[in-house]
C-alpha positions as CSV (number, residue, x, y, z in Angstrom):
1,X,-14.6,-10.1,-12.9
2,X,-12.5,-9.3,-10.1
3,X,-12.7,-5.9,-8.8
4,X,-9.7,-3.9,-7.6
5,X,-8.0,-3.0,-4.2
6,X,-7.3,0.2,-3.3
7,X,-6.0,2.3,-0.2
8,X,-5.7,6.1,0.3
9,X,-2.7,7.3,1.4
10,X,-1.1,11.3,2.2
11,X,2.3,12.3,2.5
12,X,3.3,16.1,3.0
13,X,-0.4,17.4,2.4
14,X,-0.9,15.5,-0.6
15,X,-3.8,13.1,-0.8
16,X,-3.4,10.0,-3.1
17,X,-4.0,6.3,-3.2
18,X,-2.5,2.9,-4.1
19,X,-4.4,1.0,-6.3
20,X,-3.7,-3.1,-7.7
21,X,-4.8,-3.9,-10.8
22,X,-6.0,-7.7,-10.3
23,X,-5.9,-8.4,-14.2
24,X,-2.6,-6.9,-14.8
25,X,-1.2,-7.5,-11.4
26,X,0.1,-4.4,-11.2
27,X,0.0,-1.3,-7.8
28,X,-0.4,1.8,-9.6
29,X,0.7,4.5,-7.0
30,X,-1.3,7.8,-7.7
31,X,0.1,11.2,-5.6
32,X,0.8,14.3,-6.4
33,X,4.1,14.7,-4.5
34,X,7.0,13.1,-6.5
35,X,9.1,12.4,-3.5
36,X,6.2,10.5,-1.8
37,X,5.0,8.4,-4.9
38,X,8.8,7.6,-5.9
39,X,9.1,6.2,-2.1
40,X,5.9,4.4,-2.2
41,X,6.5,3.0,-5.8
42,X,10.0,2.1,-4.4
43,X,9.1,0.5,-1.7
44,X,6.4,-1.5,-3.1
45,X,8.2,-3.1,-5.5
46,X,10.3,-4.7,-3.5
47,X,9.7,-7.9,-2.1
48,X,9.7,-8.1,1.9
49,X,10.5,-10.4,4.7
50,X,7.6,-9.9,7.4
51,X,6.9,-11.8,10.2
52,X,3.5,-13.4,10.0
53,X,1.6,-14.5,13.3
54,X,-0.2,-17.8,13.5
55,X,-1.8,-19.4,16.5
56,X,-0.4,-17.6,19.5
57,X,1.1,-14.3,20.0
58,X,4.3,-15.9,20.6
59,X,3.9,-18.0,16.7
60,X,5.6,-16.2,14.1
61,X,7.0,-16.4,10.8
62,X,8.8,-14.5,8.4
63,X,7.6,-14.9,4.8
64,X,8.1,-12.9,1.8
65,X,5.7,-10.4,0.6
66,X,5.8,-8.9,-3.3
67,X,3.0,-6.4,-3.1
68,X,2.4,-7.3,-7.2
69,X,1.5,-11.0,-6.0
70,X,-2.3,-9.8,-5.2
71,X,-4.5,-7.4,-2.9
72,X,-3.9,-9.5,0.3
73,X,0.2,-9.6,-0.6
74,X,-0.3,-5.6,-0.8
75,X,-2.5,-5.3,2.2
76,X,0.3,-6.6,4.3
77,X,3.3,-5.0,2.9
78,X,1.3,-1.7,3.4
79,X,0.9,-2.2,6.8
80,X,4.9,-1.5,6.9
81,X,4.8,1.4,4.6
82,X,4.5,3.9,6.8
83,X,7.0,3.3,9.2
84,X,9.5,2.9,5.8
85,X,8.8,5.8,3.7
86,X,6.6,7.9,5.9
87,X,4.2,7.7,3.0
88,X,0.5,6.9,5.5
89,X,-1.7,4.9,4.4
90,X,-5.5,6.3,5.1
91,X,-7.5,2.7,5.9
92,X,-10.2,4.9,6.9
93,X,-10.2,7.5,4.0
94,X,-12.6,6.4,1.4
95,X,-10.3,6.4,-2.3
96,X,-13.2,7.8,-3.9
97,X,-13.3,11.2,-1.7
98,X,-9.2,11.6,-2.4
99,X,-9.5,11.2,-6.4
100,X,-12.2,14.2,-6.1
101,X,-9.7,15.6,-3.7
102,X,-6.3,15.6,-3.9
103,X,-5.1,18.0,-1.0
104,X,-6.1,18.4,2.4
């Protein structure tokens, strides 16, 4: 059985986490602030052109990520997130230590 992905994530003092559901293929977004899960939910579903690198740092290109498609596909748009939404994802922050608590 696979098991799911998931990342914490904060925006304005709230504590949350994205979460994909490898059966249903689905990212659940879980935060208490409505403006930062809308953002994150709209940015996630939306499919992006990133450049990808390959042998050298000069040996890129640009694919298209759906964050829906699986856990590496939302690994990688996730790494853009931030920078979109200002919704930050927590690599470090264990997801099981934000679903006890929820605020800073």
């Amino acid at each position: 059985m696979p098991e799911n992905f998931s990342a914490a994530i904060s925006y304005n003092g709230s504590l949350g986490y994205v979460e994909y559901d490898e059966k249903a293929h689905k990212v659940n977004v879980v935060l208490g602030d409505d403006e930062g899960k809308k953002k994150a939910e709209d940015f996630l579903s939306k499919v992006h052109r990133i450049s990808v690198p390959h042998e050298t740092l000069l040996d890129f290109t640009a694919e298209n990520f759906n964050a829906a498609d699986g856990a590496d596909s939302l690994k990688i748009v996730l790494t853009r997130m931030w920078e979109a939404t200002g919704v930050h994802v927590d690599w470090s922050r264990p997801v099981e230590y934000v679903k006890q608590h929820p605020r800073y």
